[in-house]
N, CA, C and O atoms as a GROMACS GRO file, in nm:
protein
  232
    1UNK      N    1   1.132  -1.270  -0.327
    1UNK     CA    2   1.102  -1.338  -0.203
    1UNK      C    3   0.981  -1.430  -0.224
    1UNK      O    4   0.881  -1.392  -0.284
    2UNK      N    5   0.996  -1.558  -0.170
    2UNK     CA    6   0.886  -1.641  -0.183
    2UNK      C    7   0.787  -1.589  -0.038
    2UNK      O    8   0.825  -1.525   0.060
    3UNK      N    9   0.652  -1.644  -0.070
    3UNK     CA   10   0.540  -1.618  -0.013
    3UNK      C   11   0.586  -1.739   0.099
    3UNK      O   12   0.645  -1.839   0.058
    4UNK      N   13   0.550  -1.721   0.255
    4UNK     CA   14   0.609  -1.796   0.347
    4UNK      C   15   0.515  -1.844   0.404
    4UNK      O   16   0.411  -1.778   0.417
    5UNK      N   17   0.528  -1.983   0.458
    5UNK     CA   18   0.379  -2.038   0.573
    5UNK      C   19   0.258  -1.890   0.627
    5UNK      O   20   0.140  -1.867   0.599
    6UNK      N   21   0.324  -1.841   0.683
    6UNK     CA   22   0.263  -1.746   0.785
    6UNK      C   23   0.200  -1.611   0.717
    6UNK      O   24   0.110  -1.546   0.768
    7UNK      N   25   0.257  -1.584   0.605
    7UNK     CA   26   0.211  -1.490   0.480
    7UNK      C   27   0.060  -1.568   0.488
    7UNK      O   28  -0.035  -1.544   0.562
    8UNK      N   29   0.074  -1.659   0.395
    8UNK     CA   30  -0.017  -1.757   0.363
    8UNK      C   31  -0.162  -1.793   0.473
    8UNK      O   32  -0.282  -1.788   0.449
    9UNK      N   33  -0.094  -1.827   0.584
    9UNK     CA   34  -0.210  -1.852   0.699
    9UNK      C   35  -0.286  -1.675   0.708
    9UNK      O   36  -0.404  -1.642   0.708
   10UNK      N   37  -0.186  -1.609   0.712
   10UNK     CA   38  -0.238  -1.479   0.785
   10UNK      C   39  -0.269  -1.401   0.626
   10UNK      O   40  -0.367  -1.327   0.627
   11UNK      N   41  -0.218  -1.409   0.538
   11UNK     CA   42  -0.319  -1.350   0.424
   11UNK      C   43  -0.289  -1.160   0.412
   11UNK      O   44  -0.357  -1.069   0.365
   12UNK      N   45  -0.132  -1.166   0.492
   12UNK     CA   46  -0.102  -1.049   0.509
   12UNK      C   47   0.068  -1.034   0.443
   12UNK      O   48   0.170  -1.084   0.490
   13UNK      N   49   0.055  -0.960   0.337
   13UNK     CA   50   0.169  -0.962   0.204
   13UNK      C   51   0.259  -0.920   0.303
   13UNK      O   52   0.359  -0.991   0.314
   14UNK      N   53   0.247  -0.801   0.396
   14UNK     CA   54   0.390  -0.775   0.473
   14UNK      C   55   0.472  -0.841   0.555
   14UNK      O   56   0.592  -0.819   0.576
   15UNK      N   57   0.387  -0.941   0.611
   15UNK     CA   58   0.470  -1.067   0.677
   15UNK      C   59   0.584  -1.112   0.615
   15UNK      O   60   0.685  -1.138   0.680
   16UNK      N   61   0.577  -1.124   0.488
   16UNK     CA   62   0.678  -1.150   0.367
   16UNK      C   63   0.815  -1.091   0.384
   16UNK      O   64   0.912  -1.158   0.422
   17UNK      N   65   0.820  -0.912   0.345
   17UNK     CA   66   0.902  -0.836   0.386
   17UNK      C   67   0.968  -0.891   0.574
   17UNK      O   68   1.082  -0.914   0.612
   18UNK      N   69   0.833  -0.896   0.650
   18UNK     CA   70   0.909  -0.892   0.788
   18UNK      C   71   1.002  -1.012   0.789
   18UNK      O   72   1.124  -1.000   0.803
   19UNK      N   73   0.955  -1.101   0.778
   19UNK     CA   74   1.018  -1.273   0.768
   19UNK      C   75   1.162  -1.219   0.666
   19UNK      O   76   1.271  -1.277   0.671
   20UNK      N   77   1.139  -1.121   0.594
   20UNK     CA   78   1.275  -1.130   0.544
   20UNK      C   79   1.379  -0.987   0.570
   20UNK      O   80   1.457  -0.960   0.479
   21UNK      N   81   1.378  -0.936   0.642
   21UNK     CA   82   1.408  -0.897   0.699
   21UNK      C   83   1.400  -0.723   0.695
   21UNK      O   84   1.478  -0.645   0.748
   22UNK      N   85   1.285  -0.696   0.619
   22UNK     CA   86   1.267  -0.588   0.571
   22UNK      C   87   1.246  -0.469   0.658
   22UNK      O   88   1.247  -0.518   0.770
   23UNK      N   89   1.228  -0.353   0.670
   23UNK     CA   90   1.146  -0.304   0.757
   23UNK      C   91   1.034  -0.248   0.698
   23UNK      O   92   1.018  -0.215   0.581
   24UNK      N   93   0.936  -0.239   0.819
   24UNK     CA   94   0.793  -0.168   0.769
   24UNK      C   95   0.789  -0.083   0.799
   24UNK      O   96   0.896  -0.083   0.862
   25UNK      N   97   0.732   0.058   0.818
   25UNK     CA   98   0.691   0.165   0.851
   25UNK      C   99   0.552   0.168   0.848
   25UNK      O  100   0.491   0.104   0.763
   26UNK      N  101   0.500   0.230   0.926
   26UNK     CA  102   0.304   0.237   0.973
   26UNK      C  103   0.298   0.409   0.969
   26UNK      O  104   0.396   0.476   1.000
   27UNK      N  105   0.187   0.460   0.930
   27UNK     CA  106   0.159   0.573   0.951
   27UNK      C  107   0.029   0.616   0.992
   27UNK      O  108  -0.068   0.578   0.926
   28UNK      N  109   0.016   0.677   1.074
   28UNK     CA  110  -0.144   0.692   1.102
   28UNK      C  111  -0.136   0.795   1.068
   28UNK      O  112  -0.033   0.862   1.080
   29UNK      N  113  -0.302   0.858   0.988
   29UNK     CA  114  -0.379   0.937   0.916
   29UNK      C  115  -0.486   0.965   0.983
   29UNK      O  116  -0.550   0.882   1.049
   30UNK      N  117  -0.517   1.097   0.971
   30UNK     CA  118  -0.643   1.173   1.041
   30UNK      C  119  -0.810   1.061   0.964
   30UNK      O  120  -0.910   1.002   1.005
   31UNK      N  121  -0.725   1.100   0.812
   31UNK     CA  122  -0.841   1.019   0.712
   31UNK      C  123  -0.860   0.885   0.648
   31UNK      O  124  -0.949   0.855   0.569
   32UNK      N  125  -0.748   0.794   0.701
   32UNK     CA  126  -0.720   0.659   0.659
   32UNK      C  127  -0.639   0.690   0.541
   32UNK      O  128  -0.583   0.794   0.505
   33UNK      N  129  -0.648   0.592   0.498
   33UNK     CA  130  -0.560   0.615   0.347
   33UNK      C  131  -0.628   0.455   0.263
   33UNK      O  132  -0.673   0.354   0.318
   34UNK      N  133  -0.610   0.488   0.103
   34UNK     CA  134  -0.705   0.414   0.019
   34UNK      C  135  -0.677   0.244  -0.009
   34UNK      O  136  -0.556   0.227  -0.010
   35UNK      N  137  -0.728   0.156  -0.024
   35UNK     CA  138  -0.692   0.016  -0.013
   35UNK      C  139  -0.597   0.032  -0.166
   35UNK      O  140  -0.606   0.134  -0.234
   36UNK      N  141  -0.536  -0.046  -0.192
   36UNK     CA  142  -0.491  -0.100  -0.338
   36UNK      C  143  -0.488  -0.253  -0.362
   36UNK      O  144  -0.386  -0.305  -0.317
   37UNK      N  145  -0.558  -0.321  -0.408
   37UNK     CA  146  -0.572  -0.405  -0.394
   37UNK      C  147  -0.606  -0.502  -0.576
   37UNK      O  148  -0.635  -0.621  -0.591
   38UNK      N  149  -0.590  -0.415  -0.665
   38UNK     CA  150  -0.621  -0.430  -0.800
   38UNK      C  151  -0.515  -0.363  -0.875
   38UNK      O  152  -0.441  -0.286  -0.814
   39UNK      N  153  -0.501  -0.380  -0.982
   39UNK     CA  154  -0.436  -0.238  -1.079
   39UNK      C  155  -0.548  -0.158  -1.127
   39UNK      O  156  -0.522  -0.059  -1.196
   40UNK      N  157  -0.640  -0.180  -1.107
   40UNK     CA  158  -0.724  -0.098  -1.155
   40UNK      C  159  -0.731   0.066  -1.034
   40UNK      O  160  -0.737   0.188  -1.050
   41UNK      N  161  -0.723  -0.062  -0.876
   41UNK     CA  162  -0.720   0.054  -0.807
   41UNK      C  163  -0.615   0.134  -0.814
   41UNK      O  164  -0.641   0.254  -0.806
   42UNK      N  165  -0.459   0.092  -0.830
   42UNK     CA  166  -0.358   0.177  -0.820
   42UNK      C  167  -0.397   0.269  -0.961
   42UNK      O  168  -0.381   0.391  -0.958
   43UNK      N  169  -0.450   0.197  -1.089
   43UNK     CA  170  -0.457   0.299  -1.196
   43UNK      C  171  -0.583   0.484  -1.118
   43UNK      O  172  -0.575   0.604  -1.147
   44UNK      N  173  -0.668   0.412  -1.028
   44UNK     CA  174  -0.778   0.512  -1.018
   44UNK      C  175  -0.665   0.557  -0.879
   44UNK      O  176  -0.725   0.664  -0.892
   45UNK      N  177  -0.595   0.572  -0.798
   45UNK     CA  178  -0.563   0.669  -0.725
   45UNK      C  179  -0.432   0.732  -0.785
   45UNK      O  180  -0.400   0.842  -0.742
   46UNK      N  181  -0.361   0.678  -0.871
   46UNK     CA  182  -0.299   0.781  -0.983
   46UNK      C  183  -0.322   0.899  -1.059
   46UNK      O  184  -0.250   0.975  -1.124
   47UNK      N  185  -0.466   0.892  -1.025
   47UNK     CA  186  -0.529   0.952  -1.139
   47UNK      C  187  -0.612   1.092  -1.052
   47UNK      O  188  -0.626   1.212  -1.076
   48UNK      N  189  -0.654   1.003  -0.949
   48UNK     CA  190  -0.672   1.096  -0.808
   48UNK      C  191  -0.568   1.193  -0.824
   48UNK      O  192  -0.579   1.293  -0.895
   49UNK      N  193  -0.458   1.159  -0.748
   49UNK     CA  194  -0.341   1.241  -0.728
   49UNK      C  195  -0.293   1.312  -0.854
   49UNK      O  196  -0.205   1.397  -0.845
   50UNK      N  197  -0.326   1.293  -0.922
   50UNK     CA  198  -0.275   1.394  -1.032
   50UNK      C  199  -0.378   1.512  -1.039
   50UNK      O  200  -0.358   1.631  -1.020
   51UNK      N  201  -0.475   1.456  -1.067
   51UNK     CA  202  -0.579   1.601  -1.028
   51UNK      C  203  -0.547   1.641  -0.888
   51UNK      O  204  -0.519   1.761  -0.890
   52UNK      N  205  -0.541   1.605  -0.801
   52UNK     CA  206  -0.533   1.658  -0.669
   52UNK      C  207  -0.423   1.746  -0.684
   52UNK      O  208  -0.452   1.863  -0.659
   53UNK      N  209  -0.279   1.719  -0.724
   53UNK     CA  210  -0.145   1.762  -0.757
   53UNK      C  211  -0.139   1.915  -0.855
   53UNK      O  212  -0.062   2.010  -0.841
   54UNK      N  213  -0.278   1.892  -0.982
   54UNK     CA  214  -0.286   2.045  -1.066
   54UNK      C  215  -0.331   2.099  -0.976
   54UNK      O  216  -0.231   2.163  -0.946
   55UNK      N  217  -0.445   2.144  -0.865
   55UNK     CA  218  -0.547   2.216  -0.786
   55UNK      C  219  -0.387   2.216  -0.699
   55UNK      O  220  -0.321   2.216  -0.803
   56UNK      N  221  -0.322   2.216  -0.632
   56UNK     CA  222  -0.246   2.269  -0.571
   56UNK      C  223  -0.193   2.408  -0.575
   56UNK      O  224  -0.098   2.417  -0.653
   57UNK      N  225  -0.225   2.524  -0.513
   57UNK     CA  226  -0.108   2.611  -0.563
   57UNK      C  227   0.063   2.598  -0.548
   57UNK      O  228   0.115   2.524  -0.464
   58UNK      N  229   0.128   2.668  -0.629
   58UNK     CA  230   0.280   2.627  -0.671
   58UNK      C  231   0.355   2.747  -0.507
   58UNK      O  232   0.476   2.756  -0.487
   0.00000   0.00000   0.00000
């Protein structure tokens, strides 16, 4: 999907999906939930969740 006028003005990637006919889903959280905005960040909450995931009991 190309990036569309309104993506662009508004600086918001999901407009993209909506304009094409995608759906979104929203979820609200007691605690927010983490930006991703790098690969570095998706590499550091991967990494989160995996430790978070051993400390679990089975």
């Amino acid at each position: 999907m190309e990036t569309s006028p309104l993506e662009r003005t508004e600086s918001l990637e999901q407009l993209r999906a909506l304009e094409n006919g995608v759906k979104v889903h929203v979820l609200v959280t007691a605690t927010g939930s983490p930006g991703i905005d790098t690969p570095e960040d998706a590499t550091a909450l991967e990494q989160k969740l995996a430790h978070a995931k051993q400390r679990m009991p089975l």
